[in-house]
C-alpha positions as CSV (number, residue, x, y, z in Angstrom):
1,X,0.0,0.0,0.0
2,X,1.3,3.5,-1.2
3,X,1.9,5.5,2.3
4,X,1.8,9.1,0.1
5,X,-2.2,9.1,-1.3
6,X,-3.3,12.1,-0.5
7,X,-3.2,14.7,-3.4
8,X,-3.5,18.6,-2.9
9,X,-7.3,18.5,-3.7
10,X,-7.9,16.2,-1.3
11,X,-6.0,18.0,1.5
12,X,-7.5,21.8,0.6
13,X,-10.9,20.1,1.0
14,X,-9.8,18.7,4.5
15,X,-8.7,22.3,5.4
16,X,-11.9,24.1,3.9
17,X,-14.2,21.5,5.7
18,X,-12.7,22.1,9.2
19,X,-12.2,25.8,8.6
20,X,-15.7,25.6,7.9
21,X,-15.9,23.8,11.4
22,X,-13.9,25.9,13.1
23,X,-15.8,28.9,12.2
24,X,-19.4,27.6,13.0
25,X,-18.5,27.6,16.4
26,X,-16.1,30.8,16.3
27,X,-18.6,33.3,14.8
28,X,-21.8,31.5,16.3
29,X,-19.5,31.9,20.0
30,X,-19.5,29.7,23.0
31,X,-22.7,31.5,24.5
32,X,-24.9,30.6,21.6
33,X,-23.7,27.0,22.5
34,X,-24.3,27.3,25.9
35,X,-27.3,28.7,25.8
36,X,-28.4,25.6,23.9
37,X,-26.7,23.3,26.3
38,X,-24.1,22.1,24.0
39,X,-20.8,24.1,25.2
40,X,-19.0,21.1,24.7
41,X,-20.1,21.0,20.9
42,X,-18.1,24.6,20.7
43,X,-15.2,23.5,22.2
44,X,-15.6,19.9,20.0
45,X,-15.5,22.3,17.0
46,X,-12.9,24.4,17.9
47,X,-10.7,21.6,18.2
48,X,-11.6,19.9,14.9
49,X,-10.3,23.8,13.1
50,X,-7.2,23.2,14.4
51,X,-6.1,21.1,11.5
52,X,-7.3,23.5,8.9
53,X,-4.5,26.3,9.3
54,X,-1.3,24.5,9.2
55,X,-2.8,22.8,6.2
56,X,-3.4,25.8,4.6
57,X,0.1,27.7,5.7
58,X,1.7,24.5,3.9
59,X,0.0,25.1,0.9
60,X,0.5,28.8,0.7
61,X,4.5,27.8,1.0
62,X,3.8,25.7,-2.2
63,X,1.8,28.2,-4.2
64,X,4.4,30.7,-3.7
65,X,7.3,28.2,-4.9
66,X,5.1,26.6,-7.5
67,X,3.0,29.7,-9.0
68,X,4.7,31.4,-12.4
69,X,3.6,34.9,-11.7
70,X,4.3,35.6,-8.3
71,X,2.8,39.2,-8.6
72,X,-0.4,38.0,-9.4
73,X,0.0,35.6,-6.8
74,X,0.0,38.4,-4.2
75,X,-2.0,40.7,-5.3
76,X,-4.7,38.3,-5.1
77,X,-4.2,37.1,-1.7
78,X,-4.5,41.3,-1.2
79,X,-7.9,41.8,-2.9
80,X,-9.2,38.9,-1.0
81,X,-8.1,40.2,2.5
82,X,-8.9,43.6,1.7
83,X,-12.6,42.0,1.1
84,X,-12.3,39.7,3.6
85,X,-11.4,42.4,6.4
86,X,-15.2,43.8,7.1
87,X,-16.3,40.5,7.1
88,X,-13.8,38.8,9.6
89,X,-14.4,42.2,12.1
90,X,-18.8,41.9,11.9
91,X,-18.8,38.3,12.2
92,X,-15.7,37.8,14.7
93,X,-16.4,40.4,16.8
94,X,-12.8,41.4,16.4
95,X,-10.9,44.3,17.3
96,X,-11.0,46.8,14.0
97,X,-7.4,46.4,13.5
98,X,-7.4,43.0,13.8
99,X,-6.1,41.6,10.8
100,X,-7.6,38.1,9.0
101,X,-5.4,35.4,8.1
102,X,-4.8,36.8,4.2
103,X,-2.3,39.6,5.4
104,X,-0.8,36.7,7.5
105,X,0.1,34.7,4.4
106,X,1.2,38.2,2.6
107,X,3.3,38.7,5.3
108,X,5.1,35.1,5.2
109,X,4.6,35.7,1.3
110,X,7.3,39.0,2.4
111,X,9.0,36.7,4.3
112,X,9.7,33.8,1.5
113,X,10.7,36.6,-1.0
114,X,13.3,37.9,1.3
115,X,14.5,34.1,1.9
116,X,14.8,33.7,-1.6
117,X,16.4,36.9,-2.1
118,X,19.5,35.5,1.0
119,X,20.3,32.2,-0.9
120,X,20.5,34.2,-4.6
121,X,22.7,36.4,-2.3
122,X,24.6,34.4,0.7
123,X,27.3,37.5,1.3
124,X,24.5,39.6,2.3
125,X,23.0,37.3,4.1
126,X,23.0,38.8,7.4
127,X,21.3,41.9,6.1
128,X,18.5,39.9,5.0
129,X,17.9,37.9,8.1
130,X,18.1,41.0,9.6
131,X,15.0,42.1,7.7
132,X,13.5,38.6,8.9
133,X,13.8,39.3,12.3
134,X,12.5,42.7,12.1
135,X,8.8,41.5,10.5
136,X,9.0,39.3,13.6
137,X,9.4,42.0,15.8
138,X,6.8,44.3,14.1
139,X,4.3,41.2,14.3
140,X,4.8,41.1,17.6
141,X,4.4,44.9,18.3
142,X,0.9,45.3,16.4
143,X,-0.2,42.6,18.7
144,X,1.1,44.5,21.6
145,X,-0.7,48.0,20.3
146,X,-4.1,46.2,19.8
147,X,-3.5,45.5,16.1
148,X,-2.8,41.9,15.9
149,X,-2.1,40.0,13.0
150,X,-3.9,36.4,12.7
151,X,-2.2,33.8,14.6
152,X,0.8,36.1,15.2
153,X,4.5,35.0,14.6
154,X,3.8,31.5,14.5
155,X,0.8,31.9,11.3
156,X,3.3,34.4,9.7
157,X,6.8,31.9,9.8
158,X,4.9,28.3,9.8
159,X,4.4,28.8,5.7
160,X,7.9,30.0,5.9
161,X,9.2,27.2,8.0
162,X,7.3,24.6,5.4
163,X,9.5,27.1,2.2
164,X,12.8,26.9,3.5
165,X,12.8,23.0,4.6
166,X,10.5,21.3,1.7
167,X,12.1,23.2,-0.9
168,X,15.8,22.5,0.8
169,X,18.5,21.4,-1.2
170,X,19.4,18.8,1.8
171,X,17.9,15.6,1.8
172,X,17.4,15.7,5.5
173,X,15.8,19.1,5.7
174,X,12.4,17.8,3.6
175,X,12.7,14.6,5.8
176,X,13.2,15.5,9.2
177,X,13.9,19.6,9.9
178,X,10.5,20.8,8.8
179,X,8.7,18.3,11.3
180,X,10.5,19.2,13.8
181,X,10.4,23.2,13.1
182,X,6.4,22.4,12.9
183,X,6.5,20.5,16.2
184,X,8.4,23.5,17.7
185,X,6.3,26.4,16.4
186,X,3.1,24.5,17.2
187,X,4.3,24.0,20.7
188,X,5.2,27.5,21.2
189,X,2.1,28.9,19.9
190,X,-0.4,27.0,21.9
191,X,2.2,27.4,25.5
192,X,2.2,31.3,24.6
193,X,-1.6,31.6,25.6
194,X,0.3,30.3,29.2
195,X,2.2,33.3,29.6
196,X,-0.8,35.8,28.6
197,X,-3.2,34.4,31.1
198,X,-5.6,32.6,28.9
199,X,-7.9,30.3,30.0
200,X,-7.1,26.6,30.3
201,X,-8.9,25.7,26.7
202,X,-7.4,28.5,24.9
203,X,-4.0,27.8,26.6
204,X,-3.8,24.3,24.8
205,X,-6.5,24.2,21.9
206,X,-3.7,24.9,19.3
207,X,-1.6,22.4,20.5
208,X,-4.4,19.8,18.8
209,X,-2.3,21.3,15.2
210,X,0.0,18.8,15.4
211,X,-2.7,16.1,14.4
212,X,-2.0,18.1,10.8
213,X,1.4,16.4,10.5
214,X,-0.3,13.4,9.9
215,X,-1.9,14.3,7.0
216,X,0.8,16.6,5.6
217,X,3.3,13.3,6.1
218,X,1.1,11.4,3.4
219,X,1.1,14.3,0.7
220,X,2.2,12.9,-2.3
221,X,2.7,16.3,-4.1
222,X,0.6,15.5,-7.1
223,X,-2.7,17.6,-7.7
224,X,-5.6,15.9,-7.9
225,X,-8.8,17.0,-8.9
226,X,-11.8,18.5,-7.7
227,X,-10.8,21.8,-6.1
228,X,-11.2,24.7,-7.9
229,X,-8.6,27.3,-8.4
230,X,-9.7,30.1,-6.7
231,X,-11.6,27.7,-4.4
232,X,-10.2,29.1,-0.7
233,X,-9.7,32.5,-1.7
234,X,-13.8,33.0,-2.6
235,X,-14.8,30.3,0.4
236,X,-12.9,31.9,2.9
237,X,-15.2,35.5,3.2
238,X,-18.4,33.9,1.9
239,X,-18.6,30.9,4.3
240,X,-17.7,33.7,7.6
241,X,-20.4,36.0,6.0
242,X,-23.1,33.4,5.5
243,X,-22.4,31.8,9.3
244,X,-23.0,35.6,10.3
245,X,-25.9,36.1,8.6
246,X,-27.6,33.0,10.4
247,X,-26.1,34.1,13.7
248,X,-28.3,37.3,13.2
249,X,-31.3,35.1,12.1
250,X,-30.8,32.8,15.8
């Protein structure tokens, strides 16, 4: 039996469905559940999402390497958010200058480029990781100032972190370094809620990510068929915007 059979359809649709999950119970909101007597149902869903994103960051990593016109490639991703933003605020109840998951993919987008930019260029090196470590810092800072960027550091470098080792010139990068660098990032993100005084749920409900590995370890890179191109990029304001019309109609 061939270990590597799921294709890239396959996987987007696992990541829309339990987006789509994810979201049910994030713009619906634990009271609405708990007013119904099923707060365990929210929490249920919550924990399903957590496979979507790391399956999505991966796949972002791969458009960027894969996609012929990368210009096109980001100005897309910029119309969406830009039409996305509204959305993700009404429905998510989100601080104004909260920013949706698109501008976190533009920034690892940002990120990549500059990566890319280091190895074409290894004696400036330094000055380029230098910019690296300063979108880190600025990520960190919005979040700081009230103006967060969607799953902080950790949704902006795990695309990244997925770039630099699957696309690796060493053998034992693509095999080994990018779980690992997953496994690490994963573990910091879900331990940070720790240090900010989150609630126990919160504090851990990321660390249910990891279950993503799986899938992503049986990717056999081929495409597949029966997700539309544009698929995520139109699903990802319409399905929040639908769920927050029917929260209005509850």
């Amino acid at each position: 039996m061939k270990l590597k059979c799921l294709n890239r359809s396959v996987l987007k649709w696992i990541a829309l469905v339990t987006m789509l999950i994810d979201h049910i119970g994030a713009v619906l909101g634990l009271e609405t559940f708990a007013g119904w007597g099923l707060e365990w149902l929210y929490y249920l869903l919550r924990t399903i999402g957590r496979l979507s994103f790391p399956i999505f960051a991966f796949f972002i990593a791969e458009g960027y390497y894969y996609t012929k016109n990368k210009t096109r490639y980001v100005l897309l991703l910029l119309v969406f958010a830009i039409i996305s933003q509204p959305i993700y605020y009404f429905a998510l109840n989100q601080n104004l200058f909260d920013f949706n998951i698109l501008f976190t993919f533009l920034l690892s987008i940002l990120v990549m480029f500059i990566v890319d930019i280091s190895r074409k260029n290894p004696n400036y090196s330094f000055m380029y990781y230098t910019f690296i470590f300063a979108i880190g810092i600025i990520t960190v800072a919005l979040s700081l100032m009230g103006m967060p960027i969607s799953y902080g550091v950790y949704g902006v470098f795990l695309p990244v972190v997925f770039y630099a080792f699957n696309h690796s010139t060493s053998k034992y990068a693509k095999t080994y370094m990018w779980v690992i660098a997953f496994l690490i990032m994963v573990l910091y993100w879900g331990l940070s809620y720790l240090m900010l005084d989150k609630t126990v749920f919160n504090s851990y409900i990321d660390l249910f990510a990891v279950l993503s590995l799986v899938l992503l370890y049986f990717y056999n890179g081929q495409k597949g068929k029966g997700a539309p191109k544009y698929l995520f990029y139109i699903f990802y304001p319409a399905h929040i915007l639908v769920l927050f019309l029917i929260k209005l109609l509850i």
